[in-house]
C-alpha positions in Angstrom: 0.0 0.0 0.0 1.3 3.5 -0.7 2.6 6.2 1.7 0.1 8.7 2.1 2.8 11.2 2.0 4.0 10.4 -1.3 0.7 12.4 -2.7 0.7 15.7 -0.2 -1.7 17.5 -2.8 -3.5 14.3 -4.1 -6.6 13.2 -2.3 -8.7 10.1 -2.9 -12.4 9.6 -2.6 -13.9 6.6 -2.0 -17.7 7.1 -3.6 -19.7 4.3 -3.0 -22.5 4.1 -5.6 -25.7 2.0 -5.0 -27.5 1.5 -8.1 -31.2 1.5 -8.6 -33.2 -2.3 -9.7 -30.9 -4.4 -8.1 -28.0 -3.7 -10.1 -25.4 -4.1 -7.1 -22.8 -1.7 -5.5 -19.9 -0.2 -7.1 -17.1 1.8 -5.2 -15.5 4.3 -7.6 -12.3 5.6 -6.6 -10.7 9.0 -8.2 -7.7 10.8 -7.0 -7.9 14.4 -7.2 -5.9 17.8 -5.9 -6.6 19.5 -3.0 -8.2 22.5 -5.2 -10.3 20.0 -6.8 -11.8 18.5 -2.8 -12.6 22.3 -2.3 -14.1 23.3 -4.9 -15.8 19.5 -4.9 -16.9 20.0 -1.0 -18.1 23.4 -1.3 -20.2 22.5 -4.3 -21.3 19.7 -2.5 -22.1 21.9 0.8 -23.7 24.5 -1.5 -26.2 22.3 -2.5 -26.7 20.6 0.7 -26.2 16.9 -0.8 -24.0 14.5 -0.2 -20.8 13.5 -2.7 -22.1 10.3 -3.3 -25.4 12.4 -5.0 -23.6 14.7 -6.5 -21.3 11.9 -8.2 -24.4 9.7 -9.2 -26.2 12.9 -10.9 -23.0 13.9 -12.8 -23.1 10.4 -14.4 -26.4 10.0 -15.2 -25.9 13.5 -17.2 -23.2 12.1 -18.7 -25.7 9.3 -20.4 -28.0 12.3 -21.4 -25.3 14.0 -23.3 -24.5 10.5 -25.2 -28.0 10.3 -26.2 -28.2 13.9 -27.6 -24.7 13.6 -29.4 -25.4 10.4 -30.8 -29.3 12.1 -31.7 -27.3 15.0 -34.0 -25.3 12.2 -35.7 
């Protein structure tokens, strides 16, 4: 396992993602700068929901924009 201090600016989140219908649970794990967690926590704080939320809306946008790109095609 790595040293913590070997990545003083990089942080990683564990998200744990529960999908609707059964599909199981998923842990998605991303590494990102400290800018990034602030700018991630206060978003998160702004909007008074939780990371894992804010994660699992970002990625089912991410499935709308598909759709509509692939619509234009």
């Amino acid at each position: 396992m790595a040293n913590k201090d070997c990545y003083p600016m990089v942080y990683n989140y564990i998200v744990t993602l529960f999908w609707l219908l059964g599909m199981g649970k998923y842990n998605l794990n991303v590494r990102i700068s400290s800018e990034e967690r602030k700018i991630f926590d206060d978003y998160c704080d702004a909007v008074e929901r939780t990371q894992s939320d804010v994660i699992r809306e970002f990625i089912r946008s991410l499935q709308k924009k598909t759709k509509k790109s692939q619509d234009v095609t």
